[in-house]
C-alpha positions in Angstrom: -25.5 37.9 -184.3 -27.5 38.6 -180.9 -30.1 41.2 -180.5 -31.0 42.6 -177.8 -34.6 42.4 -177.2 -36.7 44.6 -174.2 -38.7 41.8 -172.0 -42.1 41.8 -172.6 -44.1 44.1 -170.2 -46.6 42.3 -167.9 -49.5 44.7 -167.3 -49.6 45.1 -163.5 -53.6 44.8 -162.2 -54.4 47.3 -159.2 -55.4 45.4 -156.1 -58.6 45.1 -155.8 -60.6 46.8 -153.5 -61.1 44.8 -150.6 -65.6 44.4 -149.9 -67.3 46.8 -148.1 -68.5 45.4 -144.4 -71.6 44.5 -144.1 -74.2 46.2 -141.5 -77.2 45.5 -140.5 -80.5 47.2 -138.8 -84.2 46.9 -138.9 -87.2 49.1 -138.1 -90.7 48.0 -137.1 -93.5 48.3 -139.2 -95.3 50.9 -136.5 -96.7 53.1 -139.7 -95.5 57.3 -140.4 -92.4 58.2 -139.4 -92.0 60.6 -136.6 -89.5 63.6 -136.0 -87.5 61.3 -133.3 -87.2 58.3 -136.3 -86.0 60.7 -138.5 -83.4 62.6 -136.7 -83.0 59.4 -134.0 -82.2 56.7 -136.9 -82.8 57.0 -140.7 -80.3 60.1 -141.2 -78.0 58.1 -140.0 -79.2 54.6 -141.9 -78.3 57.3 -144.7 -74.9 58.5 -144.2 -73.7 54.7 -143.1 -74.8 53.1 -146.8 -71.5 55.2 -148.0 -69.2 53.5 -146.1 -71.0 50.0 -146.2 -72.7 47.6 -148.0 -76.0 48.1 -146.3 -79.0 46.3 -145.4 -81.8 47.7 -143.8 -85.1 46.0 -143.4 -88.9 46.3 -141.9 -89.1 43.7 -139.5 -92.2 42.8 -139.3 -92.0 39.4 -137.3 -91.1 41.4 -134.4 -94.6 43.3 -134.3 -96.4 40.4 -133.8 -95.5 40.3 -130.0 -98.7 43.1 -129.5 -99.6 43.4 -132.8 -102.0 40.5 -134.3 -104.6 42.0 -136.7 -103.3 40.8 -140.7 -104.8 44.2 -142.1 -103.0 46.7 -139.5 -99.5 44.7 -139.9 -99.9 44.9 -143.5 -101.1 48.7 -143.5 -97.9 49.5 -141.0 -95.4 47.8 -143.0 -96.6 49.9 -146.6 -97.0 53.1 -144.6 -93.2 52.5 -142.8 -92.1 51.4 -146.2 -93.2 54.7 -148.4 -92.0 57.1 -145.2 -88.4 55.5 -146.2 -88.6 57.2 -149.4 -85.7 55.5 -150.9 -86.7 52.6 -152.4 -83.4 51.8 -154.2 -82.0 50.9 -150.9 -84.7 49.5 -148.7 -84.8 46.0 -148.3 -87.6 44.0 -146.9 -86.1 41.2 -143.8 -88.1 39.9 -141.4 -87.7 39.0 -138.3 -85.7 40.4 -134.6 -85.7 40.4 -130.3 -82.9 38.5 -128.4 -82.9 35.5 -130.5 -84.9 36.9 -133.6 -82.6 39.8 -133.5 -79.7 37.9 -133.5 -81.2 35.3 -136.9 -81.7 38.6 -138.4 -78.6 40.4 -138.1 -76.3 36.2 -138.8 -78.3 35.2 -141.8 -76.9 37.5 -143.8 -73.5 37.8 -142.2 -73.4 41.1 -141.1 -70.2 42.2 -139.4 -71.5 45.5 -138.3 -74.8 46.8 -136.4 -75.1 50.3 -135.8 -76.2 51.0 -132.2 -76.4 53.6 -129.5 -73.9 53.1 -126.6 -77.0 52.7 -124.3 -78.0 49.5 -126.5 -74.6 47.7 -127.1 -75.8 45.1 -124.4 -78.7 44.2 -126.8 -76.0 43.1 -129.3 -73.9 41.1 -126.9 -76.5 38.5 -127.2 -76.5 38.3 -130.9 -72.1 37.8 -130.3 -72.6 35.1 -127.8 -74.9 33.4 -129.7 -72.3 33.7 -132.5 -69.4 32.4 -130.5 -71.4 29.6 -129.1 -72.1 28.4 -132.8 -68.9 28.7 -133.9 -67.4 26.9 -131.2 -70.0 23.3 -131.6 -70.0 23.5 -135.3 -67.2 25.6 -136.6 -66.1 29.0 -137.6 -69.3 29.5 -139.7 -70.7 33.7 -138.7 -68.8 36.9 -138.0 -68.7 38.3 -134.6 -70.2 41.5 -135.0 -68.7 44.5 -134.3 -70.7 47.9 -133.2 -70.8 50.8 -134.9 -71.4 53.7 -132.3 -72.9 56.2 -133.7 -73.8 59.9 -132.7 -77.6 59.5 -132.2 -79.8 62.1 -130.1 -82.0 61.1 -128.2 -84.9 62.9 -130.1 -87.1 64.6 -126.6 -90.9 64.0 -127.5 -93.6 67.5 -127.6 -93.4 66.8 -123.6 -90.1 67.7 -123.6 -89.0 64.6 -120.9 -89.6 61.7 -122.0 -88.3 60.0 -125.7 -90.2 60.6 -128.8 -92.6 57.6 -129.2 -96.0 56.9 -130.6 -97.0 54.7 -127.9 -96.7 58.0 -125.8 -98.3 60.5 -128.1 -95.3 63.1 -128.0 -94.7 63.0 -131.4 -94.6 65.3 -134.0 -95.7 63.5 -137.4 -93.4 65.1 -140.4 -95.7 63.6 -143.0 -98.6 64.9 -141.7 -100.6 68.1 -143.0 -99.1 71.1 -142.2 -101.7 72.3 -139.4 -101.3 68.8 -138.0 -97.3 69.8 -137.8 -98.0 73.5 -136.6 -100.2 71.9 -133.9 -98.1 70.0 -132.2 -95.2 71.8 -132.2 -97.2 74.6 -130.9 -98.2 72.0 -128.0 -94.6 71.7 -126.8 -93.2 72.1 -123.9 -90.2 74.5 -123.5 -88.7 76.2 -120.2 -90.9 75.4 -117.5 -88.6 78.4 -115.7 -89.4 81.0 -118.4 -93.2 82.4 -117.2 -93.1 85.8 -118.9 -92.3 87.0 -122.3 -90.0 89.2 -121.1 -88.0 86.7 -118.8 -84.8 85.5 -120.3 -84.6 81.6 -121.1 -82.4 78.4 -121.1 -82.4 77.0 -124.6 -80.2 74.5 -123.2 -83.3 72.8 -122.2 -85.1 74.1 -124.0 -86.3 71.6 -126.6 -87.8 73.9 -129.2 -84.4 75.4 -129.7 -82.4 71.8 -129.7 -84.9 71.1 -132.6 -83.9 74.0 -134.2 -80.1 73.3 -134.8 -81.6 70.2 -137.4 -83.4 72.9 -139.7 -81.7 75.7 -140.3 -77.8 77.2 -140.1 -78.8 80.5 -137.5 -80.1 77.9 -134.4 -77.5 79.6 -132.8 -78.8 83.1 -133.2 -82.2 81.4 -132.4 -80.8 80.4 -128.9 -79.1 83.7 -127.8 -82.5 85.5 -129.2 -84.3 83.2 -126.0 -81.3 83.7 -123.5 -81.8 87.6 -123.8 -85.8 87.3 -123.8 -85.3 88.9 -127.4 -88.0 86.2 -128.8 -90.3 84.4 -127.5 -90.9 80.7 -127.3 -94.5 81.3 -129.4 -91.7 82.9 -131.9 -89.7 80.2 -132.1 -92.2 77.5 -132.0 -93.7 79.0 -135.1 -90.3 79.2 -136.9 -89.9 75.4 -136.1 -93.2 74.2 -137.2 -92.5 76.3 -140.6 -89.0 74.9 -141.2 -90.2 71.0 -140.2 -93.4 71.5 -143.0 -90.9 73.1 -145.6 -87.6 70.5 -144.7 -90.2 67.3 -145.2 -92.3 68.4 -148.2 -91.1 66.8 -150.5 -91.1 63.5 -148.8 -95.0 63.9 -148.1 -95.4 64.1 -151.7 -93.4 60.7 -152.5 -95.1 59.2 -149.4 -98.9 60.3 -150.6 -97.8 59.0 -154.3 -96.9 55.9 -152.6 -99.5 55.2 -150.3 -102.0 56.1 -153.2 -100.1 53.0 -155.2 -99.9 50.1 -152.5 -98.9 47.7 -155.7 -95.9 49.7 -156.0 -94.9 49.8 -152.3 -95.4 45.7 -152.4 -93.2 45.6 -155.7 -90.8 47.6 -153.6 -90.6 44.9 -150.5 -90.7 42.0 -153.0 -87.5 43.3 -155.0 -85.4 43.6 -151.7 -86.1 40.8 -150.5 -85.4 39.1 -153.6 -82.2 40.4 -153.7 -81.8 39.3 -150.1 -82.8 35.8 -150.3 -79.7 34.1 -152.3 -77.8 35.5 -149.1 -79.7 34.0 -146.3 -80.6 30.9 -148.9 -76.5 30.2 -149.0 -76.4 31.3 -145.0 -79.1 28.3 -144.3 -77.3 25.6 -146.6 -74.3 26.2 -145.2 -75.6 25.7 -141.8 -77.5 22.9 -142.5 -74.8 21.0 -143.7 -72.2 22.1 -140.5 -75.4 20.8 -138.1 -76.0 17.5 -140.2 -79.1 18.5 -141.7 -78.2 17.6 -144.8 
């Protein structure tokens, strides 16, 4: 007698997912954050760790080409550090410029560098370094790819030239509030607009391009200065309200932070030692492609 008996049923696995890409950026250790940082780079570091696996670090090697007093480096690095605020995700590198830049961004493979289309001939370096590599000692590093991304360029209080400390058009968002209300109330608007009563141009107006990052009615904001319906004291006041209120929170973080240094320090140390088995297997492998070992 036969029986007829059902094959056994393999269980099928789903595919696994295939890894994340890897990108890379750094920040120097040049202390607070500013308005420009935050708009200019970090909400963006942000919105990039969901789509890869992200490394970010404080480069502090790169500071030392004007920087060289120990106790300001180290006071820079903390104070960038806690302005982060997210210290499940910040990882302490070091290192970056042309050829720094480009041992930074290799040693941990990174496929990907987020820049601005303005600065995607800083990263042909860091590729032709790559290719030359590969081609003495074999395929060994990704050629990175960049990642354009959508950043403004964040106008300083001048309302010309880039935000930058080295310029002192800043406005410092973890400051004290009257330090914020100052110097937004030291902006510059429209140089056209000399009466209260004369209509403006918020399209150059850079106290109503800041607005658009704090609040849903910027809009409503800009057609209130095109028909002279507010004035730029209004709106400046508005601003400096809406930048204190948006960045609260993170000046509380940051002051807990900068009140602990041990913990800002336990923070860097447990980056990088998540880091280092990557750029420890990176530096065996090219040691033994060179030779070295």
């Amino acid at each position: 007698m036969t029986t007829d008996v059902e094959p056994a049923s393999i269980p099928v696995s789903a595919p696994a997912a295939p890894p994340r890409r890897r990108i890379f950026s750094g920040i120097q250790p040049s202390g607070i954050v500013h308005l420009g940082n935050d708009l200019g780079a970090i909400r963006n570091y942000v919105a990039l760790q969901a789509e890869f696996e992200a490394i970010y670090c404080i480069v502090d090697y790169h500071a030392l080409t004007s920087l060289h007093d120990a106790d300001v480096l180290r006071r820079g690095t903390r104070e960038m550090a806690a302005s982060l605020q997210q210290p499940d995700d910040l990882n302490h590198g070091l290192l970056t410029y042309p050829v720094l830049q480009a041992a930074d961004i290799v040693i941990y493979k990174a496929t990907t560098v987020p820049v601005g289309k303005d600065q995607a001939a800083h990263l042909e370096l860091t590729r032709e370094i790559v290719r030359a590599f590969n081609n003495r000692y074999g395929e060994t590093f990704p050629e990175q790819q960049a990642v354009f991304t959508e950043t403004p360029t964040v106008l300083g209080t001048d309302g010309v030239r880039k935000m930058s400390k080295s310029l002192g058009n800043t406005i410092e968002i973890l400051a004290e509030p009257e330090v914020i209300r100052k110097q937004v109330m030291s902006m510059v608007t429209d140089t056209q607009r000399i009466l209260r009563t004369d209509p403006g141009r918020p399209e150059v107006c850079n106290v109503c391009q800041l607005h658009r990052w704090f609040g849903p009615d910027w809009e409503e904001i800009q057609d209130g200065e095109r028909t002279a319906r507010t004035g730029c004291v209004d709106t400046k006041k508005l601003l400096a309200e809406r930048i204190t209120r948006h960045y609260a929170p993170a000046r509380e973080r940051y002051l807990e932070l900068m009140a602990n240094p041990a913990e800002i320090d336990g923070i860097l140390e447990a980056g990088a030692d998540r880091l280092r088995p990557k750029a420890e297997a990176t530096m065996a492998e090219v040691r033994e492609r060179m030779g070295l070992r």
